[in-house]
N, C-alpha and C positions, 0 to 999 in steps of 0.2 A: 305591053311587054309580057314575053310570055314566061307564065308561073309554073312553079317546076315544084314536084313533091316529091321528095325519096322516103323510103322507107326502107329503114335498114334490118335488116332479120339475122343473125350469125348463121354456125352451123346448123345441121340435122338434130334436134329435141329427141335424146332417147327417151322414150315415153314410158317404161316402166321403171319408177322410183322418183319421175319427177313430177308427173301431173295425169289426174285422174280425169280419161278421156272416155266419155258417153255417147252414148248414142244418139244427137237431140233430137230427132221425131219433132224437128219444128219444118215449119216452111218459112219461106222468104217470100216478100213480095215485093216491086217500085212500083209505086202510085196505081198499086191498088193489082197489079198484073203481076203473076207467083212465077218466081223465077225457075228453073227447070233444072236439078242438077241430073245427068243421066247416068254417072258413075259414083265418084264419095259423094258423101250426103253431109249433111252440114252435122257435126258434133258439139258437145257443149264439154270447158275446161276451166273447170273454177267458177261455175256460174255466168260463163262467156261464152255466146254463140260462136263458133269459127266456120267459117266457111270457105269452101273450095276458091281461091284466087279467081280463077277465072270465071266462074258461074255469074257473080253478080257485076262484078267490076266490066266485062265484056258487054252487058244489061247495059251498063251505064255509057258506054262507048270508049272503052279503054280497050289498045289491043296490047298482047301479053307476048313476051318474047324473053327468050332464058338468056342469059347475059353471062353465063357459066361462073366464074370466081366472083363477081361481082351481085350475081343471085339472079332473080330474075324482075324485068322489069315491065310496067305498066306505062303506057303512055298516051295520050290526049292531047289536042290542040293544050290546053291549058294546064295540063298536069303530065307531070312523070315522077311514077315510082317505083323504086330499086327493089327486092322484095329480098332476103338470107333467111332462111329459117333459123329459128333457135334465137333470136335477140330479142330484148323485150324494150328497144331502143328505136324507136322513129323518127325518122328525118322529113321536115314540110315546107319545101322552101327556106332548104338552107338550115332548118331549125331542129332543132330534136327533141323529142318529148319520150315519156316512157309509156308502154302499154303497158295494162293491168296482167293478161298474160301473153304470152310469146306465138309466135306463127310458127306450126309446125308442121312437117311432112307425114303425113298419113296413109300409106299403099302409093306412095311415087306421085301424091297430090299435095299441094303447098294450100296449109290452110289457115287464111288468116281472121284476128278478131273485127269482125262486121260492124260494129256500133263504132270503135277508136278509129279506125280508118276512114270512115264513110262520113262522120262525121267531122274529118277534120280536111275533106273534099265539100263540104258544103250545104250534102243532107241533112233531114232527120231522123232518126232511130228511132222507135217507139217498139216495145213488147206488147204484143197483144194475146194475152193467159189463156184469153180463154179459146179463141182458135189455134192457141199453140205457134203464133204465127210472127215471123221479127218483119215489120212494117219500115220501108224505108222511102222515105219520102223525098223529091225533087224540087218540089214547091213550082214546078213548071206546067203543072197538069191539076184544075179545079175538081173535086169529086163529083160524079154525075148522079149517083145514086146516094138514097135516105139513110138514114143514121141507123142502127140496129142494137136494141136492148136485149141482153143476154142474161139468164137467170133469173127471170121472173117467174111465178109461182104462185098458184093460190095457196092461203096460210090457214093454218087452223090454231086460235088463240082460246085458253080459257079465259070467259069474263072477268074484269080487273086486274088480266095480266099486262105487258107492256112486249112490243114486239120490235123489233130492228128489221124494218121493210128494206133498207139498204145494202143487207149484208146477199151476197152473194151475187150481185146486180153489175153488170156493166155495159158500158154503152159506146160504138166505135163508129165512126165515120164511114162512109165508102171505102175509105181504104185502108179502115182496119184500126185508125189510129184512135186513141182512147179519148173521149168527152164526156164532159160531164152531162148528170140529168139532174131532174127533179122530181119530187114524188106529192103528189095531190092527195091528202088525207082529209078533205073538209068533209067525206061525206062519213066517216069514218067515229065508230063512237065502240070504246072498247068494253064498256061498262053495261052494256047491255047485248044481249045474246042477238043473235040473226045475224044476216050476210052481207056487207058490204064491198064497195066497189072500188080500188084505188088504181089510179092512173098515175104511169110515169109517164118523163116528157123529157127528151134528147133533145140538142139542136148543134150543128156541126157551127165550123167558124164561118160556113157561107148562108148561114141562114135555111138549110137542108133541115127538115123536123121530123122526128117520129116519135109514137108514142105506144105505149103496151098496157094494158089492163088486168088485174088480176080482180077474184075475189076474197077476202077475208071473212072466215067464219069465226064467230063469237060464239064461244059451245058454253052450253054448260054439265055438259059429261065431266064425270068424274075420272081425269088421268090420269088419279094418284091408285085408282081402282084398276084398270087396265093396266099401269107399272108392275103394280103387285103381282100381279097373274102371271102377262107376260114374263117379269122376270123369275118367276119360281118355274115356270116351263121352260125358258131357258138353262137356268141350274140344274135341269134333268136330261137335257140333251143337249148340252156342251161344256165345252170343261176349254181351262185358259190356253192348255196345249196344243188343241185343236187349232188348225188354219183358218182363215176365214173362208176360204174355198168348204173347206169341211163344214165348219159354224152356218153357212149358208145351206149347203146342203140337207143337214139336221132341220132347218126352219125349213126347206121345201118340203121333205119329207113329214113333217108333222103336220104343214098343214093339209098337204092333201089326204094324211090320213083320218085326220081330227075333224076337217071341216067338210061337209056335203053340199052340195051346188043345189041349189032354191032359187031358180030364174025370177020369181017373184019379188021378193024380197029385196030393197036396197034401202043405203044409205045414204046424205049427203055429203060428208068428212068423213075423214079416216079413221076419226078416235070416233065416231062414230058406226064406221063401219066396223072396227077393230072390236069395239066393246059389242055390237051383234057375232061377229064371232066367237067371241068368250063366254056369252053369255047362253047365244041357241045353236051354238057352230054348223049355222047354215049361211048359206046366202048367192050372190051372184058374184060376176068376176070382181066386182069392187070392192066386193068381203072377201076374197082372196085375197086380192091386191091390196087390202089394208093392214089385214092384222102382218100381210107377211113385210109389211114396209115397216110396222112396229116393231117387227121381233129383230130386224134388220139393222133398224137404227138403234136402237135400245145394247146390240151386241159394236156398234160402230163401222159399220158395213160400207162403202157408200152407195147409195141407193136412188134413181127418180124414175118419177111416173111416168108412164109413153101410155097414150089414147091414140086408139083407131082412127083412121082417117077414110071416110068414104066405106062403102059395105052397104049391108042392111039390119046390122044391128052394132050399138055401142059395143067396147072390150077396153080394157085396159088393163095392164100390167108391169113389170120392176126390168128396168135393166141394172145391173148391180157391176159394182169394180173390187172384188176381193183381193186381196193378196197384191194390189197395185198388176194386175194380170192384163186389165183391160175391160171395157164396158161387154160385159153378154145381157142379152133376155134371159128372164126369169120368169117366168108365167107357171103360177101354182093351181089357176084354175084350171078343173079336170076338162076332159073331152069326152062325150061319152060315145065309148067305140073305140074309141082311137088312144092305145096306149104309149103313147110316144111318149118322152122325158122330156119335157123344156129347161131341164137345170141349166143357165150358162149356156144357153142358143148361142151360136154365133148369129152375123148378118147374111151368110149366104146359109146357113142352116135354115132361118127366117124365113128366105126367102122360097127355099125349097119345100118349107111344109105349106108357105102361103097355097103354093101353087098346089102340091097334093090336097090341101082343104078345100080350097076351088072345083078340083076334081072329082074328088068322093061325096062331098058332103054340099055340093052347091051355094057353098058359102067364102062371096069374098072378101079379097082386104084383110085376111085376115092378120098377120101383121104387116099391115099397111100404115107409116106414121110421117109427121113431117120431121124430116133429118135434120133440118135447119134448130131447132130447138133443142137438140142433144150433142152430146158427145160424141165424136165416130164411134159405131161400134165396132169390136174386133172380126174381119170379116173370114 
């Protein structure tokens, strides 16, 4: 017998005064393949993805036809639905339920909420944070590829502190969808200083496994000594009014002028590398890149490390997200010769000095890193 879905929408949602519509900068996927919108882009309303009517539902093999007073309608061997904008009242076979918020028309596009619809068709919804991405699953298609741990990191702990290796960590499926893992600490002893190894461990519902390693450094540097420093140099070169686009600026600017580049000289940790900078303000890019990640975090910045990938010599440095602006490069160590600013690089800036440093200076890769590991940067 064939099942029949309506979904009833009323008029046209005037959107100013009733509901605050964003811009969601998500993607969509089904079973693991991103669906394509080529005009509206999917928006976010009350903490609710909505998406363009026909982008994903057409994916799923609905075709879309406007039914004019009656709204417009979706249809399937097995499903049909009615679609009004402005209601927040759905119909499923005959049934009515309410949605959290309403389908609205957007530039002459009807957009509805993606997780209440889709899931009351048979899918499953899942948010996936950390690629930004709304996962919609079939359950008609096994994932073929391994599970993927996100936000792993090596950690730098003073001895007899306690640390939460969980926070910031997560772990998806082939197609996005969130699993849990595990975290391996046998080899791990926080009471005594050196470097250990801990291993996380994913495993999908099909028996799919992957695992990621980080290392843990047990310091015993004094951080409550580098606090003190850092933050009295901060209280000299920034003040609460400033942006963080500014605040970050002042910490690039200090450090290239305070600290001199000593290819010699390195560190293994940061509060390590940071306290060599405070203490002989020399060093290599990893004494750049450490003290400026301390003075970074210390102001609330957000900030992580990117290492070179291939070349003929290590580099590493910050890509930073101020002011909620977007991820750029931040690289404070100097170049000698080459007076270029890296404050807030973009990815095609990046890409464009790569290739000039290849050119002039026989040196490549230079940022050259794996993208898989980060945030998009702003390109």
């Amino acid at each position: 017998m064939k099942c029949k879905l309506v979904v009833v929408f009323a008029l046209a949602l005037v959107l100013s005064g009733f509901a605050m519509v964003v811009n969601a900068q998500v993607a969509v996927t089904v079973d693991g393949e991103r669906v394509q919108f080529p005009d509206q882009q999917p928006v976010t309303v009350e903490g609710r993805t909505l998406v363009p009517v026909r982008g994903v539902f057409e994916h799923l093999g609905f075709t879309v036809r406007n039914a004019h007073d009656a709204g417009i309608v979706l249809a399937r061997a097995d499903f049909e639905v009615i679609i009004v904008p402005g209601s927040d009242v759905a119909t499923v076979n005959g049934q009515s339920f309410i949605l959290e918020v309403a389908a609205m028309i957007i530039d002459g596009r009807t957009m509805i909420p993606l997780r209440a619809i889709a899931e009351r068709v048979g899918y499953r919804v899942y948010w996936n944070g950390t690629l930004g991405t709304v996962v919609l699953v079939t359950g008609r298609v096994v994932p073929q590829g391994l599970p993927t741990i996100h936000g792993t990191r090596n950690i730098e702990v003073m001895a007899g502190e306690n640390i939460i290796l969980r926070r910031g960590v997560s772990a998806y499926d082939a197609f996005g969808r969130p699993v849990d893992f595990s975290v391996d600490t046998s080899n791990l002893n926080l009471d005594i200083p050196g470097t250990y190894r801990v291993t996380y461990f994913a495993q999908d519902d099909y028996g799919n496994a992957a695992i990621a390693e980080i290392s843990v450094f047990v310091l015993d540097v004094d951080v409550n000594w580098i606090y003190e420093r850092v933050d009295a140099i901060l209280a000299q070169i920034t003040n609460e009014n400033m942006t963080q686009v500014q605040q970050a600026r002042a910490v690039f600017n200090w450090v290239g002028t305070n600290i001199s580049y000593a290819a010699a000289i390195n560190r293994d940790t940061v509060y390590e590398g940071a306290f060599q900078a405070l203490r002989n303000r020399q060093g290599n890019c990893f004494i750049f890149y450490s003290i400026s990640e301390v003075m970074l975090t210390r102001l609330g910045i957000p900030n992580m490390r990117v290492s070179r990938v291939g070349g003929t010599a290590n580099h590493v440095w910050s890509i930073i997200n101020p002011d909620g602006l977007g991820w750029h490069h931040f690289d404070s160590t100097p170049i000698r010769g080459n007076p270029v600013n890296r404050f807030m690089f973009t990815g095609s800036q990046a890409v464009e000095f790569t290739a000039i440093i290849q050119r002039t200076l026989r040196t490549p890769n230079y940022y050259v890193y794996d993208s898989t590991l980060l945030p998009e940067i702003v390109w």
